[in-house]
ChimeraX commands (.cxc) that place a marker at each C-alpha (Angstrom):
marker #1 position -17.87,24.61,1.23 radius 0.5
marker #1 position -18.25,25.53,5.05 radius 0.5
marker #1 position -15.81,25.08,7.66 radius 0.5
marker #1 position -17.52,22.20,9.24 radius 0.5
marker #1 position -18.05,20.24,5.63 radius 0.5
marker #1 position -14.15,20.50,5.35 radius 0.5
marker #1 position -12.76,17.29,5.64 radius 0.5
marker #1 position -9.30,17.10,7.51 radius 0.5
marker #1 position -7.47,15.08,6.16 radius 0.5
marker #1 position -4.03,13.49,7.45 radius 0.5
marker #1 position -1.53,12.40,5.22 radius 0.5
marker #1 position 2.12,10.18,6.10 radius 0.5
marker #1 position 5.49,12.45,6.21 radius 0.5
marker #1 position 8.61,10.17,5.89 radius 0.5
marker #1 position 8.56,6.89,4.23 radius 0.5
marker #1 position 5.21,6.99,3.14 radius 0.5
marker #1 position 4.85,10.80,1.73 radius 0.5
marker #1 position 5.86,10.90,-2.16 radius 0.5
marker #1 position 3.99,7.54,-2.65 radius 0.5
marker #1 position 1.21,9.06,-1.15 radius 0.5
marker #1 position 1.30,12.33,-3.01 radius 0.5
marker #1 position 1.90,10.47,-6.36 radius 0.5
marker #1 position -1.32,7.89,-5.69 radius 0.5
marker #1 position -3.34,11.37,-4.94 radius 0.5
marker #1 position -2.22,12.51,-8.41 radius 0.5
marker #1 position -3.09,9.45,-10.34 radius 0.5
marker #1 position -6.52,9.51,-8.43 radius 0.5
marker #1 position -7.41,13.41,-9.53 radius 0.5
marker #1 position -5.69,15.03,-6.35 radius 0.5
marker #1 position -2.73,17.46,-7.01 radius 0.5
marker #1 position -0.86,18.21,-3.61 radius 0.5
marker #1 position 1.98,20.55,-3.28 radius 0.5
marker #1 position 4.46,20.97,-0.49 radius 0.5
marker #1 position 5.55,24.18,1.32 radius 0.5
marker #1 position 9.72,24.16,2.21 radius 0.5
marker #1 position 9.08,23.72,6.42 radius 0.5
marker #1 position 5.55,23.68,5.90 radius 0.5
marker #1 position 3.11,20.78,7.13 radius 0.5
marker #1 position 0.12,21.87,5.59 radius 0.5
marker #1 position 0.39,21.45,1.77 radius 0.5
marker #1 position -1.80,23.16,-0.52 radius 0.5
marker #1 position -4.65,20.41,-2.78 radius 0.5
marker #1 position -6.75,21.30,-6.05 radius 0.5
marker #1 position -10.20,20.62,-3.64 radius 0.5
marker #1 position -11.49,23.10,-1.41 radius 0.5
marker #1 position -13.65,20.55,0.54 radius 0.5
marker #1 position -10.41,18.86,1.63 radius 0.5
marker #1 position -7.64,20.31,3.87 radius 0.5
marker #1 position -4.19,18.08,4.21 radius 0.5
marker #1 position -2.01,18.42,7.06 radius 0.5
marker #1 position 1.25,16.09,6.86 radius 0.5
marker #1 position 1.70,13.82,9.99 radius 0.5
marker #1 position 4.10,11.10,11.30 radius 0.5
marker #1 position 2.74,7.74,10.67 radius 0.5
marker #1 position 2.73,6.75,14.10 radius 0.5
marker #1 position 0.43,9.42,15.06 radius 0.5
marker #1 position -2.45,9.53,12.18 radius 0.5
marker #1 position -4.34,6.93,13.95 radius 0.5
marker #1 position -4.33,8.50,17.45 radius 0.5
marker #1 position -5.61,11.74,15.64 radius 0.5
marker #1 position -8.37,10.28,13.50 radius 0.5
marker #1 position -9.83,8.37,16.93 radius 0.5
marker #1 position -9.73,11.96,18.97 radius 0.5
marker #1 position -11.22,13.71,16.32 radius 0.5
marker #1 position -8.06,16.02,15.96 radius 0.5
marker #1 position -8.33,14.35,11.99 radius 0.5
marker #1 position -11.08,13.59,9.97 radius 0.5
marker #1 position -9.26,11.07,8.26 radius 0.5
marker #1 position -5.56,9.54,7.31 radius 0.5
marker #1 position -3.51,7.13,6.03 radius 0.5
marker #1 position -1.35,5.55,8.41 radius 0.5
marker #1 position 0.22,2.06,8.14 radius 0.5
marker #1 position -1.76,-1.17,9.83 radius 0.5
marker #1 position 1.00,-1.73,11.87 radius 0.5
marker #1 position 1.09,1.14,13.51 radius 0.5
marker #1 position -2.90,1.28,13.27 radius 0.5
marker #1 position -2.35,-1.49,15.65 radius 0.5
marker #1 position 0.73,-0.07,18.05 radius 0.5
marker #1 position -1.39,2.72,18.64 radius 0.5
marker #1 position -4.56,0.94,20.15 radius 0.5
marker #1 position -6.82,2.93,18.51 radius 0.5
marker #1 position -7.82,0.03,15.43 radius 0.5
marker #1 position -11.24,-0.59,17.08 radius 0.5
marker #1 position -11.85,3.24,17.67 radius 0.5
marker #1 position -11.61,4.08,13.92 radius 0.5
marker #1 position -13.49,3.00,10.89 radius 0.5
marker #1 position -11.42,1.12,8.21 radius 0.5
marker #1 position -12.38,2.59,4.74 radius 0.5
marker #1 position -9.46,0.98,2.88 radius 0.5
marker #1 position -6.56,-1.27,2.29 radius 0.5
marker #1 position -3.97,0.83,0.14 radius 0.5
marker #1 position -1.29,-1.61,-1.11 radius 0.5
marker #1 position 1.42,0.75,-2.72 radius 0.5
marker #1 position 2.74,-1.51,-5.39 radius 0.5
marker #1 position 4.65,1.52,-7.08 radius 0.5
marker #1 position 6.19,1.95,-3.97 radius 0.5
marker #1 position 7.44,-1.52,-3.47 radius 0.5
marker #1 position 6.25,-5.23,-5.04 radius 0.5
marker #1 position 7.22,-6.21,-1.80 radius 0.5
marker #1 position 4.84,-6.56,1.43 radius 0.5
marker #1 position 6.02,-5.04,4.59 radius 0.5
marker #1 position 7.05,-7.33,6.95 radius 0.5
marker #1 position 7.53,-7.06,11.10 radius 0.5
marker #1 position 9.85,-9.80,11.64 radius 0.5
marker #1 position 11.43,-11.60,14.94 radius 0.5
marker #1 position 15.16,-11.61,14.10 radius 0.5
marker #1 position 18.07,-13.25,16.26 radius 0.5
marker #1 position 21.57,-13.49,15.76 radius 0.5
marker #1 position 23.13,-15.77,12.69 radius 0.5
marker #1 position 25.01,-17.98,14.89 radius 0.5
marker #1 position 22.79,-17.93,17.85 radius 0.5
marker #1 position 20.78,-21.75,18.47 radius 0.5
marker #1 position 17.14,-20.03,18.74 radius 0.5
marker #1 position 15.38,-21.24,15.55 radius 0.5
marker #1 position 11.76,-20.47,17.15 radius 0.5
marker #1 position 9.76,-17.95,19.05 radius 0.5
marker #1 position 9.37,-20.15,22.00 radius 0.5
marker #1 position 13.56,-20.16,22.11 radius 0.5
marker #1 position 13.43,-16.70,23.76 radius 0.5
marker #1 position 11.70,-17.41,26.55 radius 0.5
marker #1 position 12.62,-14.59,29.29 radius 0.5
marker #1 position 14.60,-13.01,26.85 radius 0.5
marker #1 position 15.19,-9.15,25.64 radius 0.5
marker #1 position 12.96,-8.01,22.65 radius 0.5
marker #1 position 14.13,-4.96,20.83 radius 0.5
marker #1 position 11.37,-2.97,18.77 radius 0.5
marker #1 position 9.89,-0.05,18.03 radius 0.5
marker #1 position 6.70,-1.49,18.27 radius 0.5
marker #1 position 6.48,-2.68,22.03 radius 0.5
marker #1 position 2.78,-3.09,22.20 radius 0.5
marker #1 position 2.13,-5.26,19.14 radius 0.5
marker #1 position 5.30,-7.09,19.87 radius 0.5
marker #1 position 3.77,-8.08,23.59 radius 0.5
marker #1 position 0.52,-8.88,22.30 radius 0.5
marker #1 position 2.77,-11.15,19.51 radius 0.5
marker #1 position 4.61,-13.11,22.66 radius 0.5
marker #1 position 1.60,-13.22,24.94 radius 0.5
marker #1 position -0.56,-14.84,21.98 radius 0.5
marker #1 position 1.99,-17.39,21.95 radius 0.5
marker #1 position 2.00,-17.40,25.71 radius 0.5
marker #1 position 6.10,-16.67,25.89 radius 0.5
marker #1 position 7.30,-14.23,28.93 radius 0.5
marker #1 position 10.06,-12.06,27.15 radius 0.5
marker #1 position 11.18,-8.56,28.25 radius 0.5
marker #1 position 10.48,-6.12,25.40 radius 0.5
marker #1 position 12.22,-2.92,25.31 radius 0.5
marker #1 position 12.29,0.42,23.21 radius 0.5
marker #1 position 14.51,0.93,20.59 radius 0.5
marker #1 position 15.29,4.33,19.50 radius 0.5
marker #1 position 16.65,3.62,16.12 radius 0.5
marker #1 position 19.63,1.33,15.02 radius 0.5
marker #1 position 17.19,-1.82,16.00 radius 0.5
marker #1 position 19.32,-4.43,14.42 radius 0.5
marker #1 position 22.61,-3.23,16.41 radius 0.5
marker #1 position 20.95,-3.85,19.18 radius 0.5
marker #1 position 21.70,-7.45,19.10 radius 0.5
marker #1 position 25.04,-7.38,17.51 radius 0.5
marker #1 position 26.07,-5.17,20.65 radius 0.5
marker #1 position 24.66,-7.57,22.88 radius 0.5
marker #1 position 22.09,-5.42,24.22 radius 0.5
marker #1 position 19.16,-7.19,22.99 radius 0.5
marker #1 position 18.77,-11.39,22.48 radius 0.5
marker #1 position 16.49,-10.53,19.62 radius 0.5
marker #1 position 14.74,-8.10,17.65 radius 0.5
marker #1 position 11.32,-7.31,16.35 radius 0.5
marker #1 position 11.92,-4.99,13.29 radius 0.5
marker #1 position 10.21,-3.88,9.57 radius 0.5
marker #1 position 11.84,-5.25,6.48 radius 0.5
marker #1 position 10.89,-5.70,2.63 radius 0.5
marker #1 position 14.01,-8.36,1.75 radius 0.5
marker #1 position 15.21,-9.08,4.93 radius 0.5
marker #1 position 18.70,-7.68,3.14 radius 0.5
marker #1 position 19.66,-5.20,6.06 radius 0.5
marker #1 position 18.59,-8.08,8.88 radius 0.5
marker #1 position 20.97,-10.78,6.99 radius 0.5
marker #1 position 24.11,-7.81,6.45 radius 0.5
marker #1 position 23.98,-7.36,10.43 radius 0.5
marker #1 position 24.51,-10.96,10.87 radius 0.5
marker #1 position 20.83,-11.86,12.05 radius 0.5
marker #1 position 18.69,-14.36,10.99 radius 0.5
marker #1 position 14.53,-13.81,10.95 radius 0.5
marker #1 position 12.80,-16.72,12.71 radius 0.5
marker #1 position 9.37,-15.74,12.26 radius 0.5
marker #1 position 7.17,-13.24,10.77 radius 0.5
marker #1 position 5.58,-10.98,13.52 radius 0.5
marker #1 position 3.16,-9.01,10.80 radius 0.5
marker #1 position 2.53,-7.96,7.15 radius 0.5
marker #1 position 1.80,-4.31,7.03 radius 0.5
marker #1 position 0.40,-1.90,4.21 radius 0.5
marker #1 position -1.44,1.65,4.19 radius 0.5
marker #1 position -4.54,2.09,5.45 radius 0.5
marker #1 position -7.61,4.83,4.71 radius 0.5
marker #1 position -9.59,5.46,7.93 radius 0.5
marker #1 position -12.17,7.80,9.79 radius 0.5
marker #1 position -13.71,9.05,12.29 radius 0.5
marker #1 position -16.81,7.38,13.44 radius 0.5
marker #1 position -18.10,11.74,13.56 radius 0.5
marker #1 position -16.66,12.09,10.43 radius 0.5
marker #1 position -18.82,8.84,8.97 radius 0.5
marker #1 position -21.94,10.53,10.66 radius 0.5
marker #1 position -21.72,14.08,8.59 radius 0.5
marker #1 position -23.08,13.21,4.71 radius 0.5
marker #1 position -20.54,16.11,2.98 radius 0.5
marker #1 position -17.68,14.66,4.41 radius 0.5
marker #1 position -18.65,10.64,4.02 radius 0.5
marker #1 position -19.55,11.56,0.51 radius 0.5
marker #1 position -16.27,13.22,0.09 radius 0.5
marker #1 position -14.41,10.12,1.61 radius 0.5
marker #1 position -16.37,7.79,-0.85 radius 0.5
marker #1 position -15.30,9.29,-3.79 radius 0.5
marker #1 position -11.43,9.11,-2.14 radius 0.5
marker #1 position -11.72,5.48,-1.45 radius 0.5
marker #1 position -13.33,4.96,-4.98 radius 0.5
marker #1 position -10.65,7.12,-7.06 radius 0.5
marker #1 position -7.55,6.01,-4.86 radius 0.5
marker #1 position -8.52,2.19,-5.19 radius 0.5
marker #1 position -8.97,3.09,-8.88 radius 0.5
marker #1 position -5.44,4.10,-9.31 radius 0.5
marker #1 position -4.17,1.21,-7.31 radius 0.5
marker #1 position -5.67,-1.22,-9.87 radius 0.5
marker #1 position -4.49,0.45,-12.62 radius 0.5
marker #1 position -0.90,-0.03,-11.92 radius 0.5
marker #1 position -1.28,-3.47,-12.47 radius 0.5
marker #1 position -2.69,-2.53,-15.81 radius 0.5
marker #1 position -2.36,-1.78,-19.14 radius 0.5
marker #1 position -4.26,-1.05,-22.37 radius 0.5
marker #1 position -4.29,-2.51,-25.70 radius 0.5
marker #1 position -5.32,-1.36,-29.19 radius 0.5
marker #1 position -4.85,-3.13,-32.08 radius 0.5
marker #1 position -6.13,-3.91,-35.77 radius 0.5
marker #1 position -6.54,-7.64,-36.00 radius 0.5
marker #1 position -7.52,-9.33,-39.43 radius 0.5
marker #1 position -11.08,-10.85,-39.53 radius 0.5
marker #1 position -9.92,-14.41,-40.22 radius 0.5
marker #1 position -8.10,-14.94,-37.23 radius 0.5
marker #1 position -9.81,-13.19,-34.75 radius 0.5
marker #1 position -11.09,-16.32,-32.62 radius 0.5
marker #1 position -7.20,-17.00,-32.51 radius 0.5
marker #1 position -6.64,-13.90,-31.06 radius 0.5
marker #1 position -9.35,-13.51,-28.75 radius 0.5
marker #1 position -8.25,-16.69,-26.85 radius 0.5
marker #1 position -4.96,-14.87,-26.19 radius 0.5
marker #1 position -6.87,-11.69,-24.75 radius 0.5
marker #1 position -7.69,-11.87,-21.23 radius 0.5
marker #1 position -9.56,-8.99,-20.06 radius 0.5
marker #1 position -11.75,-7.29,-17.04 radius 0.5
marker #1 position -15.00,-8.55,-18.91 radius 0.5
marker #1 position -14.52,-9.33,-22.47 radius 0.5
marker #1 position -12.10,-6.94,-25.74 radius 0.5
marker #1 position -13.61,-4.34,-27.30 radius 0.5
marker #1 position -14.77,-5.34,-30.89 radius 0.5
marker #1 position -15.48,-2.36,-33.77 radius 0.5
marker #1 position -15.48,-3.08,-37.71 radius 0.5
marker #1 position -13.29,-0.94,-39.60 radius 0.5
marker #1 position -14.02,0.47,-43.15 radius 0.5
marker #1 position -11.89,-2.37,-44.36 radius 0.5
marker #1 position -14.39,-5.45,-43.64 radius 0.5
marker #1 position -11.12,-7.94,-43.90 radius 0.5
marker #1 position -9.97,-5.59,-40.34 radius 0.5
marker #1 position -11.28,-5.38,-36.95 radius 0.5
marker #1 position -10.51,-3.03,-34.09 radius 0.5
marker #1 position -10.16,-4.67,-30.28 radius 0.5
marker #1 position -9.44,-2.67,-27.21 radius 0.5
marker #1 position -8.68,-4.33,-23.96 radius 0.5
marker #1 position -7.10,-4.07,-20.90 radius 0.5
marker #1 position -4.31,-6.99,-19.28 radius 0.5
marker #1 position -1.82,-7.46,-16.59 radius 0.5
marker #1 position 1.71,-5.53,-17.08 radius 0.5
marker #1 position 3.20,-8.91,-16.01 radius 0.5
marker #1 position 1.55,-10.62,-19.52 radius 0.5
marker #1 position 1.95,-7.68,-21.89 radius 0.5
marker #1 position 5.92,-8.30,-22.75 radius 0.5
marker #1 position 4.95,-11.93,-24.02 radius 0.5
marker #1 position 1.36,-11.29,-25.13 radius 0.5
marker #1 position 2.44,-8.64,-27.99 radius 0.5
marker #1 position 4.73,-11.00,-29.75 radius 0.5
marker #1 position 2.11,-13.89,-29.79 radius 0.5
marker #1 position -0.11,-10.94,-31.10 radius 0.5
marker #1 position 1.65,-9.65,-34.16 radius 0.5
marker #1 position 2.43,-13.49,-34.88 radius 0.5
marker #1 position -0.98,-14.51,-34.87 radius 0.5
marker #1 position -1.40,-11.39,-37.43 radius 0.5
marker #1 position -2.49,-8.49,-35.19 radius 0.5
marker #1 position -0.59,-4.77,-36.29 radius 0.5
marker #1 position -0.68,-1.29,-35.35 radius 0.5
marker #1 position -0.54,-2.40,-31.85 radius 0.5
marker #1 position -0.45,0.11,-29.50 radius 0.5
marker #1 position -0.05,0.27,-25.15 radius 0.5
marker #1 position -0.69,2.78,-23.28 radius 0.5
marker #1 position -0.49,3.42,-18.94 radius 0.5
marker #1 position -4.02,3.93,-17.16 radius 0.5
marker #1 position -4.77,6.02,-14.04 radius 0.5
marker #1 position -7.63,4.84,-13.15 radius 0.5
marker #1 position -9.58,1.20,-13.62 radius 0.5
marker #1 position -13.06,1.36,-11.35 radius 0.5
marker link #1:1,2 radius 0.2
marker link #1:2,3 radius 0.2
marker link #1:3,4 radius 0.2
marker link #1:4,5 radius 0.2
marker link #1:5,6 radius 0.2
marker link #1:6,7 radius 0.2
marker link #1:7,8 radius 0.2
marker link #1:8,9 radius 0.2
marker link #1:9,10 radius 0.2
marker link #1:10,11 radius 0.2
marker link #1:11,12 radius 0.2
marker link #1:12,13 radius 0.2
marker link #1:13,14 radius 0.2
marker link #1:14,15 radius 0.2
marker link #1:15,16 radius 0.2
marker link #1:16,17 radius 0.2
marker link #1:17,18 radius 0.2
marker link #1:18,19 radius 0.2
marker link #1:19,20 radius 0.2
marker link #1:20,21 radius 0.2
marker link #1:21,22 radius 0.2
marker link #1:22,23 radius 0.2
marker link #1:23,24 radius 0.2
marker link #1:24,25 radius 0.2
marker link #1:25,26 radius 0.2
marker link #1:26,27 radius 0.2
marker link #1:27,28 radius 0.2
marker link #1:28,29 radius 0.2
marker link #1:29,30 radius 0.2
marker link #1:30,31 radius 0.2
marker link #1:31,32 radius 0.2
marker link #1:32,33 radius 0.2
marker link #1:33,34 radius 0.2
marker link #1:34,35 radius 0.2
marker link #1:35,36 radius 0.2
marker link #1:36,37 radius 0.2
marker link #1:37,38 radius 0.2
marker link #1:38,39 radius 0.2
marker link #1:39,40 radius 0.2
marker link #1:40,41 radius 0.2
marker link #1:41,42 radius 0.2
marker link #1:42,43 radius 0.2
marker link #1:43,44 radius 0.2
marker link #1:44,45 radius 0.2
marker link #1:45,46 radius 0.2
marker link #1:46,47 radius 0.2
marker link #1:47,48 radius 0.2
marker link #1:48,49 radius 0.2
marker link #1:49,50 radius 0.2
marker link #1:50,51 radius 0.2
marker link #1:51,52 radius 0.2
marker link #1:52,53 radius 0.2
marker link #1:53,54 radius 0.2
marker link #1:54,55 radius 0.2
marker link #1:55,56 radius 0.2
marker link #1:56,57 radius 0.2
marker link #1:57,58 radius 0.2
marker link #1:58,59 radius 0.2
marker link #1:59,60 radius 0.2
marker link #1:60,61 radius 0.2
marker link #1:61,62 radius 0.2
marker link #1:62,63 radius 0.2
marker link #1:63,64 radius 0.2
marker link #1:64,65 radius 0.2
marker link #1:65,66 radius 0.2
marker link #1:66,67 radius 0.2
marker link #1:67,68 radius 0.2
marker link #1:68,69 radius 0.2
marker link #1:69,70 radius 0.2
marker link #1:70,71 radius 0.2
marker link #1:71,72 radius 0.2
marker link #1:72,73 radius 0.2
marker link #1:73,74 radius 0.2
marker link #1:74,75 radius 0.2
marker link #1:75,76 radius 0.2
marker link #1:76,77 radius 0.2
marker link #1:77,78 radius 0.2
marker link #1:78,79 radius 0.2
marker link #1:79,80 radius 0.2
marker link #1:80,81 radius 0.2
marker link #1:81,82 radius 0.2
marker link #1:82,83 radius 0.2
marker link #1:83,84 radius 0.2
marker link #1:84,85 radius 0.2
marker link #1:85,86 radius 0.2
marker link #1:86,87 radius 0.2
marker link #1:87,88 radius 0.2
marker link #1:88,89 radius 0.2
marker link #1:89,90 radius 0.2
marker link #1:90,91 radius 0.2
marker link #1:91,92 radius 0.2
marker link #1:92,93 radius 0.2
marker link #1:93,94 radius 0.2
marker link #1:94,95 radius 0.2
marker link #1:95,96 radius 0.2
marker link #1:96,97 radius 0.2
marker link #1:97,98 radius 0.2
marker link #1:98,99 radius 0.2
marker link #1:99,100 radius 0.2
marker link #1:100,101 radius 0.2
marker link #1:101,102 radius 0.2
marker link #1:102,103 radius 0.2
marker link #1:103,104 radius 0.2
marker link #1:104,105 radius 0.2
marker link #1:105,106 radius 0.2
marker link #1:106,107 radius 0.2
marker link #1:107,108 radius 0.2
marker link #1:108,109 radius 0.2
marker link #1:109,110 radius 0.2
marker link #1:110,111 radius 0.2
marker link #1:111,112 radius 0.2
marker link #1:112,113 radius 0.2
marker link #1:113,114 radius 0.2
marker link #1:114,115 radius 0.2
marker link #1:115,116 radius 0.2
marker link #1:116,117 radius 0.2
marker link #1:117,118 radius 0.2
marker link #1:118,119 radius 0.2
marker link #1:119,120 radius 0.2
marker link #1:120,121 radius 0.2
marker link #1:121,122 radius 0.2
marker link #1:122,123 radius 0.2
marker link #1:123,124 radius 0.2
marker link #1:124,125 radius 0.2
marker link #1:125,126 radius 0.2
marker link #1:126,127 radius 0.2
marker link #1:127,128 radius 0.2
marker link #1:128,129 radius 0.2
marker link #1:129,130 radius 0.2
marker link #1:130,131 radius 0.2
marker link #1:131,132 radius 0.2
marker link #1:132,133 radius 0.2
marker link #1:133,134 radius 0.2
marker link #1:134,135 radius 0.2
marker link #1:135,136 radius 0.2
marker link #1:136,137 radius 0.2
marker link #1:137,138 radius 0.2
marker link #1:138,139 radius 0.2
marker link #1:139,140 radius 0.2
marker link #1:140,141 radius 0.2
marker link #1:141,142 radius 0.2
marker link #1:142,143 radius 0.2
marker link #1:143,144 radius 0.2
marker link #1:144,145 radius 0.2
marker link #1:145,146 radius 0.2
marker link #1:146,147 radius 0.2
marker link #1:147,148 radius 0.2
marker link #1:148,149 radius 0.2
marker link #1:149,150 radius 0.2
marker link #1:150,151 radius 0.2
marker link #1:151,152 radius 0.2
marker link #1:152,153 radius 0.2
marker link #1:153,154 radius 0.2
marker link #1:154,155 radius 0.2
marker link #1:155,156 radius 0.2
marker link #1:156,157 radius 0.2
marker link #1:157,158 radius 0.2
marker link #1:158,159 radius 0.2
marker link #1:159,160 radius 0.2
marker link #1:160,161 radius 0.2
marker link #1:161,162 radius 0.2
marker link #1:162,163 radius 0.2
marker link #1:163,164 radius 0.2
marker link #1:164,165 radius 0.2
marker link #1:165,166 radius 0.2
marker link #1:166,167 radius 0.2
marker link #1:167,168 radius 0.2
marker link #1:168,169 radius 0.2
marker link #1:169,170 radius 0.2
marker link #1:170,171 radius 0.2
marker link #1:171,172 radius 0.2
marker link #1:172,173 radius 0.2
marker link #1:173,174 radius 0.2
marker link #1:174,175 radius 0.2
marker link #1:175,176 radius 0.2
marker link #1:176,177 radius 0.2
marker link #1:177,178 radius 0.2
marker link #1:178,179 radius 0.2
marker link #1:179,180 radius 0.2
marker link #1:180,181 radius 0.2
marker link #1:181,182 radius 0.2
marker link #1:182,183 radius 0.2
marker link #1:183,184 radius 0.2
marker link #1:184,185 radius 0.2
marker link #1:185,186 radius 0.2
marker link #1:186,187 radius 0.2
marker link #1:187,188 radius 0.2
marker link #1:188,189 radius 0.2
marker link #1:189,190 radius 0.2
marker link #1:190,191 radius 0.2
marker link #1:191,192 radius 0.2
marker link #1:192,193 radius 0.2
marker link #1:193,194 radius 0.2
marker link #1:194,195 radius 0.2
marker link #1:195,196 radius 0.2
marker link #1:196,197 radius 0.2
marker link #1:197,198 radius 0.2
marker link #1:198,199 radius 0.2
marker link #1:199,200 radius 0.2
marker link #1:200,201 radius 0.2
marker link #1:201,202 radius 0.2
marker link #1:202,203 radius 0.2
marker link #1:203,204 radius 0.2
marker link #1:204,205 radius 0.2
marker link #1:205,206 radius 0.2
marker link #1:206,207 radius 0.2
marker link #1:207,208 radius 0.2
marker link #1:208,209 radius 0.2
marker link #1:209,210 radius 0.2
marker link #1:210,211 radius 0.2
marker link #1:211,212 radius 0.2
marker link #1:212,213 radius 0.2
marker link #1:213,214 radius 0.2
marker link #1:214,215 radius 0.2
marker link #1:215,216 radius 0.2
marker link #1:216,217 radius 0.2
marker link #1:217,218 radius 0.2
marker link #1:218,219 radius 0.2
marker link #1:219,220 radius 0.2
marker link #1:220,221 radius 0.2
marker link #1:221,222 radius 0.2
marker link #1:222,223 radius 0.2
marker link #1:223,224 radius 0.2
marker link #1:224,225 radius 0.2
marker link #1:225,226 radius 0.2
marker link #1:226,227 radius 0.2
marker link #1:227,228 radius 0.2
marker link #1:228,229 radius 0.2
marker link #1:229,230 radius 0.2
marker link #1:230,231 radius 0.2
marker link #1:231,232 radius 0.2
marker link #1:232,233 radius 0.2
marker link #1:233,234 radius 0.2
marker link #1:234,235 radius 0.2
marker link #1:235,236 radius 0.2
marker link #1:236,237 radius 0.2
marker link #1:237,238 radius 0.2
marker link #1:238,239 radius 0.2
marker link #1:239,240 radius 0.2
marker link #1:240,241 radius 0.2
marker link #1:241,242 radius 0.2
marker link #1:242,243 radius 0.2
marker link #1:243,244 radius 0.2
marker link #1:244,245 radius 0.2
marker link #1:245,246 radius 0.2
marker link #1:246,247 radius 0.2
marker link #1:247,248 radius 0.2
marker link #1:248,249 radius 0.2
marker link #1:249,250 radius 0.2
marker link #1:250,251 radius 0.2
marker link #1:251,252 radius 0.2
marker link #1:252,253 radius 0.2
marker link #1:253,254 radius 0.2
marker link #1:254,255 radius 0.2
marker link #1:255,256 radius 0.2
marker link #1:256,257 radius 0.2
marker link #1:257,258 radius 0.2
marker link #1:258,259 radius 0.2
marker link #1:259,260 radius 0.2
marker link #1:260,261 radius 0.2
marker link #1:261,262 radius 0.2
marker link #1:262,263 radius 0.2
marker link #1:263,264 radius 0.2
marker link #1:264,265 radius 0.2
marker link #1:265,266 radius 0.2
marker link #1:266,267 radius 0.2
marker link #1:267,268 radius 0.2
marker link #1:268,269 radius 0.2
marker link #1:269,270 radius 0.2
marker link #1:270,271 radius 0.2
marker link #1:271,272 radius 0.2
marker link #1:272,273 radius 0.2
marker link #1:273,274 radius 0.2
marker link #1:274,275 radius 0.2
marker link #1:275,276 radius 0.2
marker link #1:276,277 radius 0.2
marker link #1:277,278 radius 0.2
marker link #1:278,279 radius 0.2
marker link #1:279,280 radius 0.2
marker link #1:280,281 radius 0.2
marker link #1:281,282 radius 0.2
marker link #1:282,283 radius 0.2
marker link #1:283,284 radius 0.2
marker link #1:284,285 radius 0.2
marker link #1:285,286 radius 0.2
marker link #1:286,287 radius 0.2
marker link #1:287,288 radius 0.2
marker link #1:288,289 radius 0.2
marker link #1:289,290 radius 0.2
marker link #1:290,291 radius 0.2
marker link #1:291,292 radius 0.2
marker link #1:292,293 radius 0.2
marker link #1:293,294 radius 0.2
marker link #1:294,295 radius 0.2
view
């Protein structure tokens, strides 16, 4: 692999990182981390990983400083540089969280705004000033929006700030500081991109293909899991209806003609009720087992 075939690729430190790291895994990729060290080491010597802030990966892709990174949409989108990138893929960490990732507009408990259009030439705390101006313009409401260095929902419970534009999963934290969210600003996930350059040179595209393909793979598969299972020949129309699958069970005759052997694949959400209905309707030696991958 030559220098210029190595694909740089930018990963998320913080929030972000051991999701990422463990998705990698499932998908083929083994990264390990140096103590103080930003540039961890990866089983593929056509890929090089450096470990950036979140808010930066998208600047770096559009410059060219990065091949390609994950970064989250949102701040994709606070960083201006969304239309300067290509968008390979949505990455919806469900290990991470069954929740989405929400920007919300948050105001005090006990204040009388109930709408957007409330805090009209009002202060707007956030971190992300930019997509929170572009939020208010859209709606054609002047507010002031400020910076917030940290401690967002304080803001307002100091008085500093009429309201708030802040990330949330429950909206727990919000409600314990004695806000209340009035609308929902954005939904946010991670996000695969590239370099337009990095599109143009066939090693590294091809390299980024099989990424996309193998990390999208894993991301299916923790919805999923496998079933195998001896079901007697009488009653397997019965059990078929109860089998959902991707495109129809695996059916193989066993050496005992009164036996059959189906293999198939459902949702984890289904499997704690579907294996009871299974053995009652006569299936045995049912086993499940975790996937990595489902393409």
């Amino acid at each position: 692999m030559t220098a210029e075939n190595c694909l740089k690729l930018g990963l998320p430190k913080g929030s972000l990182e051991e999701a990422t790291i463990s998705l990698f895994e499932r998908a083929g990729w083994k990264i390990r981390k140096h103590a103080r060290n930003y540039f961890p080491e990866i089983n593929d010597p056509a890929i090089k990983v450096s470990l950036c802030r979140v808010q930066e990966i998208g600047g770096y892709v559009a410059k060219g400083i990065l091949d390609a990174g994950i970064t989250g949409l949102d701040w994709l989108d606070e960083s201006g540089h969304a239309s300067d990138v290509v968008h390979l893929a949505d990455l919806v960490y469900s290990k991470n969280s069954n929740r989405p990732c929400r920007w919300v507009l948050a105001v005090a408990g006990d204040s009388p705004w109930q709408k957007p259009q409330d805090l009209r030439g009002r202060r707007i705390a956030t971190e992300l000033q930019g997509l929170t101006r572009r939020y208010f313009d859209n709606l054609g409401i002047d507010a002031e929006i400020f910076y917030s260095y940290g401690a967002t929902e304080a803001k307002v419970v100091e008085g500093l700030a009429d309201g708030i534009v802040e990330v949330t999963e429950t909206g727990a934290t919000i409600s314990a500081h004695g806000l209340k969210i009035i609308d929902e600003v954005m939904i946010s996930h991670p996000v695969l991109i590239a370099s337009s350059r990095t599109m143009a040179n066939a090693a590294k595209k091809a390299k980024l293909e099989q990424i996309t393909l193998l990390l999208q793979g894993a991301l299916r598969a923790e919805h999923l899991v496998a079933l195998k299972m001896n079901a007697p020949s009488d009653r397997l129309n019965d059990i078929l209806e109860m089998l959902p699958a991707l495109t129809s069970p695996t059916i193989s005759p066993l050496k005992d003609a009164r036996w059959l052997s189906l293999e198939t694949v459902v949702d984890t959400e289904i499997v704690r009720d579907l294996i009871p209905a299974l053995r009652k309707a006569g299936a045995e030696g049912i086993i499940e087992y975790a996937l990595n991958k489902v393409i």
